[in-house]
C-alpha positions in Angstrom: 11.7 -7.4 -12.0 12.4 -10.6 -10.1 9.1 -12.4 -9.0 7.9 -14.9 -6.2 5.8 -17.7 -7.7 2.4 -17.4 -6.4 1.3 -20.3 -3.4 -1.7 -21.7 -4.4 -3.7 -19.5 -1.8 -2.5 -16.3 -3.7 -3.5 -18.4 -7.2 -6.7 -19.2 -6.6 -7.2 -15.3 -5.3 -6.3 -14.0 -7.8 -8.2 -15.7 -10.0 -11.7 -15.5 -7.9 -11.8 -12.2 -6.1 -12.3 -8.8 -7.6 -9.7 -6.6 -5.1 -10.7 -2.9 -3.9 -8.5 -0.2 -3.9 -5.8 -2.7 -6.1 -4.1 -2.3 -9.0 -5.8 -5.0 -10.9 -2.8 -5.6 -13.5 0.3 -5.9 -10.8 -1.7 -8.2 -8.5 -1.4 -11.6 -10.5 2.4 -11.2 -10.4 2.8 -10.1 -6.8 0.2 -11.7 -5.3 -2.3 -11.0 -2.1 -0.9 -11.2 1.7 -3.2 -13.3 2.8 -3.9 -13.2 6.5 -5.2 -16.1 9.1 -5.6 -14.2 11.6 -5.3 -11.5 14.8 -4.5 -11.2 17.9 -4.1 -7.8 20.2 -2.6 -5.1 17.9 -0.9 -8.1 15.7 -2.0 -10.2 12.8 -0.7 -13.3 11.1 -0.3 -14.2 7.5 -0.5 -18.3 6.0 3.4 -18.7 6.8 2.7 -17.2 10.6 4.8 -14.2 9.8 3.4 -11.4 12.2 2.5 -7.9 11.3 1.9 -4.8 13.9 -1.6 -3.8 12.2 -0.7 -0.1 12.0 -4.2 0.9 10.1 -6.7 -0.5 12.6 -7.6 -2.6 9.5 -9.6 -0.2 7.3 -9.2 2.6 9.8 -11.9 0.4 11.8 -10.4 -2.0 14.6 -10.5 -0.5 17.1 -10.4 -2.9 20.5 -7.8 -4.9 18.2 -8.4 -9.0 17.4 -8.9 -11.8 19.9 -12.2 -9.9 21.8 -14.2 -12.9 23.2 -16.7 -10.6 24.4 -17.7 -9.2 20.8 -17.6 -12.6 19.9 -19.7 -14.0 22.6 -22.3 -11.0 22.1 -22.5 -12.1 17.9 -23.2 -15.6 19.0 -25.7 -15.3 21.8 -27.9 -13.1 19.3 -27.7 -15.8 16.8 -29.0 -18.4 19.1 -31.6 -15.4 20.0 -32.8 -14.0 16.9 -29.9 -14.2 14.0 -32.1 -11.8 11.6 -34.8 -9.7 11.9 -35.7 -6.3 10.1 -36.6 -2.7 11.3 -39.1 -2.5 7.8 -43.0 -2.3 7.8 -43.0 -1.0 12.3 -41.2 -4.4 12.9 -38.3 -4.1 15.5 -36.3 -5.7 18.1 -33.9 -4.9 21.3 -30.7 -4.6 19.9 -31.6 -1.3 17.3 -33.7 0.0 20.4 -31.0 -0.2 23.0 -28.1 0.7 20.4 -29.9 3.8 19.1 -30.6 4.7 22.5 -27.1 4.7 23.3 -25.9 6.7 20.0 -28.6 9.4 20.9 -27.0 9.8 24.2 -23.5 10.2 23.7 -23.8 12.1 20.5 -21.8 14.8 19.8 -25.6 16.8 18.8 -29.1 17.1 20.0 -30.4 13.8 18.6 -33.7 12.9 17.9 -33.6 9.3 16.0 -30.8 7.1 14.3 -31.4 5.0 11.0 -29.3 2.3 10.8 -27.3 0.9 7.6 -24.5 -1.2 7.4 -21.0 1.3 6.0 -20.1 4.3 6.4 -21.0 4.6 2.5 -24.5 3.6 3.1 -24.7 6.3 5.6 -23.5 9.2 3.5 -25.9 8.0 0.7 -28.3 8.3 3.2 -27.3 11.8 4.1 -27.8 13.0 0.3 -31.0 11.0 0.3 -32.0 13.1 3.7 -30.9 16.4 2.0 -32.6 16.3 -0.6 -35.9 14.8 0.6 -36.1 17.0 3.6 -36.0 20.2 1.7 -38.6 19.0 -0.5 -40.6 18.5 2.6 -39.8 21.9 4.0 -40.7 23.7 0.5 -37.3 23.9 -0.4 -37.1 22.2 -4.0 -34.1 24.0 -5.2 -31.9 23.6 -2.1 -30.1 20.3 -2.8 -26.9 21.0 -3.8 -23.8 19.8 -1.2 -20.5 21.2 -1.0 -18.0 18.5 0.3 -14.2 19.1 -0.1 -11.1 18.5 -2.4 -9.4 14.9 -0.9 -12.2 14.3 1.1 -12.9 10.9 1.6 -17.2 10.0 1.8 -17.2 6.2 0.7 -17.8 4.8 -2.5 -21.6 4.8 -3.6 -22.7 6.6 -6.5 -23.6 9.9 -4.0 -21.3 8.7 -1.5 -18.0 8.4 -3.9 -19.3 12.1 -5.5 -19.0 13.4 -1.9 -15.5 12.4 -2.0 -13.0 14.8 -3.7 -10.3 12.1 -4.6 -9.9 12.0 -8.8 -9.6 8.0 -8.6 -12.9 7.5 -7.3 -14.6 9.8 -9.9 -12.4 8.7 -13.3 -13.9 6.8 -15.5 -17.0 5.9 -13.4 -19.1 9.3 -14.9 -18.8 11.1 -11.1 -19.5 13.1 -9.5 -23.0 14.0 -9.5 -24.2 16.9 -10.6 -25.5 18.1 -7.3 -22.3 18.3 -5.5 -19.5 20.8 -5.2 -16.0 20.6 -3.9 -14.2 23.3 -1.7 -10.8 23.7 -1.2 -9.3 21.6 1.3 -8.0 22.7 4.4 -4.1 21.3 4.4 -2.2 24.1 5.3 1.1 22.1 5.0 -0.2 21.9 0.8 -2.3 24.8 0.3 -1.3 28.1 2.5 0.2 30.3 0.7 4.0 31.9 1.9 3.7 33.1 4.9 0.4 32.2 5.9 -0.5 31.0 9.5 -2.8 28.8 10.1 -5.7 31.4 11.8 -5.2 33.1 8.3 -5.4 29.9 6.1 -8.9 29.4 8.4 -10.5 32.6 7.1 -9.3 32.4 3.8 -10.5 29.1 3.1 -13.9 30.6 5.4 -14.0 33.4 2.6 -13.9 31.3 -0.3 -16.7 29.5 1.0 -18.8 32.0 1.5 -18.0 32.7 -2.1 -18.6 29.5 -3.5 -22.1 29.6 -2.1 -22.5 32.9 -3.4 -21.8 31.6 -6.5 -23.9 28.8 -6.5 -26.8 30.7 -4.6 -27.2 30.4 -1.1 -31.2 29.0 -1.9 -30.0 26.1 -4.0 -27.0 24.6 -1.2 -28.6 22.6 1.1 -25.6 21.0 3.1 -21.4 21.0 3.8 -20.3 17.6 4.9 -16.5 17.2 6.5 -14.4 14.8 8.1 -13.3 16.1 11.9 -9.9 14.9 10.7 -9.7 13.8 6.7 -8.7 10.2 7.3 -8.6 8.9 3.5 -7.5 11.9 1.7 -4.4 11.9 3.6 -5.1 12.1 7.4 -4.9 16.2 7.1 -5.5 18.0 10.2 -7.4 21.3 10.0 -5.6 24.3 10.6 -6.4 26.0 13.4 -9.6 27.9 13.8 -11.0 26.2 10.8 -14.3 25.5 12.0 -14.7 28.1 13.8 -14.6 30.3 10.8 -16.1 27.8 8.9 -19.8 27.5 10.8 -20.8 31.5 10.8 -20.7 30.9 7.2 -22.7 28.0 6.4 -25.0 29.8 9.5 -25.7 32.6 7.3 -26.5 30.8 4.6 -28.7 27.9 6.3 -26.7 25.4 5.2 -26.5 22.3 7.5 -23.2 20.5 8.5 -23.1 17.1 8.7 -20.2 15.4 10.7 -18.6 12.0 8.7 -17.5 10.6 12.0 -16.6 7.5 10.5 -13.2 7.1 10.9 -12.8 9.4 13.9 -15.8 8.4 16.0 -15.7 6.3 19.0 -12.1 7.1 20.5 -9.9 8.1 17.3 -9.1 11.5 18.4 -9.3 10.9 22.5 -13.5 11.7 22.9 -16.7 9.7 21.5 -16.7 12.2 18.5 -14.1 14.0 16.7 -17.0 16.7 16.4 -16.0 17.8 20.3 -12.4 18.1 19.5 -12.2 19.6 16.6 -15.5 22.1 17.8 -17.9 21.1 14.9 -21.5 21.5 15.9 -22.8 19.3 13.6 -26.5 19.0 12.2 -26.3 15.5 11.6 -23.8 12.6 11.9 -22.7 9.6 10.0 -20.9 6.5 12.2 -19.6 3.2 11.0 -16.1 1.4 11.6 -15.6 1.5 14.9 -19.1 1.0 16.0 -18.3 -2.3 16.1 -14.6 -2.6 16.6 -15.1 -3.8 12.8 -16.3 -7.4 14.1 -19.6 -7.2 12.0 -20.2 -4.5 9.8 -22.8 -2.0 10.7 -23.3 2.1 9.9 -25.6 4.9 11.4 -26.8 8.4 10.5 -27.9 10.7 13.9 -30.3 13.0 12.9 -32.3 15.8 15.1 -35.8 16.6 15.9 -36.5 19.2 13.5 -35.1 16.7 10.2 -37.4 13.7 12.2 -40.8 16.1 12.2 -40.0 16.5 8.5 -39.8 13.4 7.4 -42.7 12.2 9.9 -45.2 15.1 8.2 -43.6 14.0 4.7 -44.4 10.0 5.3 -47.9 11.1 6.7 -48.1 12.9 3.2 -47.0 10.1 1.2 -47.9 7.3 2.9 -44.6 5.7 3.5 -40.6 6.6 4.8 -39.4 4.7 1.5 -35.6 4.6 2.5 -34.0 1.4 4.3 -31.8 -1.1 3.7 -32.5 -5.0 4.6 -29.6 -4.7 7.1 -30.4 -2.0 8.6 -30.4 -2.3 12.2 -29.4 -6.0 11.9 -29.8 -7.2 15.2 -26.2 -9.1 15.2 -24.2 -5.9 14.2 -26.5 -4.2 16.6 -25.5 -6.7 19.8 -21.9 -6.4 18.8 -22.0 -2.7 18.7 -23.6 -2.6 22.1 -21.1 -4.5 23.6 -18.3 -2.4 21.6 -19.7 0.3 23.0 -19.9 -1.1 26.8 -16.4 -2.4 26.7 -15.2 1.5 25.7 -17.0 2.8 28.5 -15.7 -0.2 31.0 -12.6 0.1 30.1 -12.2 3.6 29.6 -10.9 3.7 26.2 -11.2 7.5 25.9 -8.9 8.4 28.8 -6.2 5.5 27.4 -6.4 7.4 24.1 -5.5 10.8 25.6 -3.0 9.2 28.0 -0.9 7.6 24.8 -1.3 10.2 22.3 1.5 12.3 23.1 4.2 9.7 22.9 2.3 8.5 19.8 2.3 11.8 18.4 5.8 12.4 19.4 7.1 9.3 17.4 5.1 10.6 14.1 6.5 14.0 14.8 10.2 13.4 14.7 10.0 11.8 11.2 9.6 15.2 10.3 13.6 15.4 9.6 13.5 12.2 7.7 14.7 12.9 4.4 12.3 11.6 2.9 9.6 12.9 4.7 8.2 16.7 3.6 5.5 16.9 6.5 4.2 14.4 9.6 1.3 15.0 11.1 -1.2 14.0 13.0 -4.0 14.1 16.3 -5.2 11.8 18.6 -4.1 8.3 17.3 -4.1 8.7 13.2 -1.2 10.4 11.5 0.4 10.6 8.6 3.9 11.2 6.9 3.8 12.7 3.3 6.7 12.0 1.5 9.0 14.6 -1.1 11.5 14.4 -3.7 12.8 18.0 -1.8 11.8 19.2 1.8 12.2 23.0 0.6 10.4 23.0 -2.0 7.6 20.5 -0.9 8.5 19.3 -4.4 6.5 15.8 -5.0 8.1 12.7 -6.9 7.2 11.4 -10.0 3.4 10.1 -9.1 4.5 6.7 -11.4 7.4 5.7 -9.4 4.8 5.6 -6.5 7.9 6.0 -3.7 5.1 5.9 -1.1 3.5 2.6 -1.6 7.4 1.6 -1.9 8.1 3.0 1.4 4.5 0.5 2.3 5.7 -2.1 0.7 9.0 -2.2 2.6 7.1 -1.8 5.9 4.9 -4.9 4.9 8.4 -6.5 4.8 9.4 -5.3 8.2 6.0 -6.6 9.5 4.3 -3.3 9.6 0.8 -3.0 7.7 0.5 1.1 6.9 -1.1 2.7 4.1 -0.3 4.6 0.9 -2.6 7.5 -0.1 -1.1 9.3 -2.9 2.2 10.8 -1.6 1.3 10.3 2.3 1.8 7.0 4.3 -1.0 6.8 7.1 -0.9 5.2 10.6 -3.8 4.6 12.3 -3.3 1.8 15.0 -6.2 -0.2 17.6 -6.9 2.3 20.3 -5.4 0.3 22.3 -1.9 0.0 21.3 0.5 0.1 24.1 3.6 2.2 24.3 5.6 -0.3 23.6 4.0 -1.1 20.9 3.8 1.9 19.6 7.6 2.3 19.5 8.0 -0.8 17.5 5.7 0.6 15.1 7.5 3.2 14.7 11.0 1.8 14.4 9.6 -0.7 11.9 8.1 2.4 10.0 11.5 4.1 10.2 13.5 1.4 9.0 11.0 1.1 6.0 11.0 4.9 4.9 15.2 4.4 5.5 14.8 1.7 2.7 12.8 4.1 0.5 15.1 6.9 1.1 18.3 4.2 -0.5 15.6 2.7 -3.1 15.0 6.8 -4.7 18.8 7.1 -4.4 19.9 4.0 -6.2 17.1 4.1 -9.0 18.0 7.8 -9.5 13.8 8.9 -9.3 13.3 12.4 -9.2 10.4 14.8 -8.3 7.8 15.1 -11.0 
């Protein structure tokens, strides 16, 4: 294998900084693109090569680079008050006016919102809640959580045991005892012949009622889901899949909490994926988008009924001992604000719905690629998994990685995408143009093209 020397940039990274997601043994010979920065729906590397930033960053940008208001709001609440905690009854505007906003355009009857600073910290905080609110109620034995297979939760100790990805559990002794994985609802993968999706629904409805069964309905305290599983491979749930989900966890008492981290705030066309996708969740966790990603900054939304408990539990104990120093930091809190205020000005949500279809309709039509087994997708995040053989759904070798290939040739046609397993994602700024949009996809379509001759020549088969 021919390769580049590494500039001195790429050098000294590789020597200093400890990469997520990586693989820690190829990076010293091909080095880090290393960016300088953004502007719109575009980013620049060192050499001012541009890139079409197909992800949204981490699933996160969401107003794109180059906003002088989200700058403007970071600075004025430096010169303000740069730091200041929510700890001991302290506050300050910012968490007051943010929270305030969250509670009214959540997607549940809200009550209160704790502040953090990821979308990890706020599923960690979800467990935490769980489990301390059912020892409040009386409830000692009802702590398990079911999440599901390729769901994606973050990366804490609870948080990455939430998630149903084998990666994030190998080697680092997950996942916790107290959490189950169900089966996860990709009908593409996991129907059987035949099946239609309103089938797949109740099956997969069934087997949970099953599985908690199984596990006794007094001991499973909560099912947490993605609207749309963004990390796990952006899979879309089949049709009627909540639906038939809820009347089971219902019967069980089993709360739902909503990971609107990736789809919250515009992803899917409303504030929450929650209203598209009919979840009526219990609780919420936000993040990413919250602050178009300019500072970082997470939330859980929780209702009355979980705030009286954990009011009568702190008059019990003495003390609500759960918070982080960040938590509610008044800089992430101004920016979200005016993330938040610039949606509603400029009426993200109706731009989202307006360009979905064509963006949909590009994703769509790489579904008689070659290459490409299934492409799918909803509101502005998609996904195209790629095969070895479109009949048989048949998968190549895992080692030959043909989908971070297909990324790797899109990076050269100045197209930053993602590889999760088999499955290259898009998920652009919500506000991508339509032109735009079609050079993503033609870039993206050249790339998989290059993939398609790269299998051919290097004779990789399925595994």
């Amino acid at each position: 294998m021919v390769t580049t020397p590494l500039t001195n940039l790429q050098a000294r990274d590789v020597a200093t900084v400890l990469h997520p997601y990586s693989n820690l043994a190829t990076l010293p010979q091909t080095g880090s693109l290393i960016l300088e920065r953004g502007d719109g729906v575009m980013v620049y590397d060192v050499d001012g090569k541009s890139y079409i930033e197909g992800m949204a960053g981490l699933w996160c940008n969401a107003l794109g680079h180059g906003r002088e208001e989200l700058v403007e709001a970071a600075a004025e609440q430096m010169r303000k008050l740069p730091f200041a905690h929510l700890f001991t009854g302290k506050s300050h505007d910012p968490a007051i006016a943010l929270a305030e906003k969250l509670k009214e355009i959540s997607p549940m009857n809200a009550a209160k919102v704790f502040f953090c600073s990821s979308g990890s910290e706020a599923n960690d905080t979800q467990m935490k809640l769980v489990w301390y609110v059912n020892n409040a109620l009386g409830r000692p034995q009802k702590k398990k959580i079911i999440s599901r297979i390729k769901a994606y939760h973050g990366v804490t100790i609870a948080s990455a045991s939430l998630t149903g990805l084998p990666n994030n559990h190998l080697d680092f002794d997950l996942p916790l005892s107290s959490v189950r994985h169900a089966a996860c609802p990709h009908h593409w993968g996991f129907a059987h012949d035949g099946e239609s999706e309103q089938d797949f629904s109740k099956r997969l409805a069934a087997e949970l009622d099953a599985q908690i069964e199984a596990e006794g309905p007094e001991t499973v305290a909560a099912f947490i889901a993605e609207p749309v599983m963004g990390a796990g491979g952006v899979i879309v749930p089949p049709e009627g899949y909540f639906a038939a989900i809820q009347p089971v966890l219902e019967k069980h008492d089993v709360m739902l909490i909503a990971d609107e981290v990736i789809c919250g705030f515009g992803r899917l066309g409303e504030w929450f994926g929650s209203t598209v996708l009919g979840m009526k969740p219990d609780t919420v966790s936000v993040a990413k988008a919250l602050t178009s990603a300019y500072v970082p900054l997470g939330a859980v939304i929780i209702p009355d009924w979980i705030d009286e408990a954990l009011t009568a539990q702190s008059a019990k104990i003495g003390v609500f001992g759960h918070g982080f120093t960040y938590s509610g930091h008044p800089v992430a809190a101004a920016v979200g604000l005016k993330t938040l205020e610039i949606m509603e000005r400029e009426n993200i949500l109706a731009q989202v719905q307006a360009i979905t279809p064509h963006f949909q309709k590009r994703i769509s039509a790489f579904a008689d690629h070659p290459l490409v087994g299934e492409a799918r997708g909803l509101g502005l995040v998609g996904a195209v998994e790629v095969v070895a053989d479109k009949a048989s759904k048949r998968a190549f070798d895992p080692r030959k990685a043909v989908a971070a290939k297909a990324v790797a040739f899109a990076q050269e046609e100045g197209l930053i995408v993602r590889a999760i397993g088999d499955a290259v994602a898009i998920c652009p700024p919500l506000v991508i143009s339509e032109s735009e949009i079609d050079e993503l996809f033609e870039r993206l379509g050249r790339a998989l093209d290059r993939a398609q001759d790269w299998t051919v020549k290097e004779n990789i088969r399925a595994a």
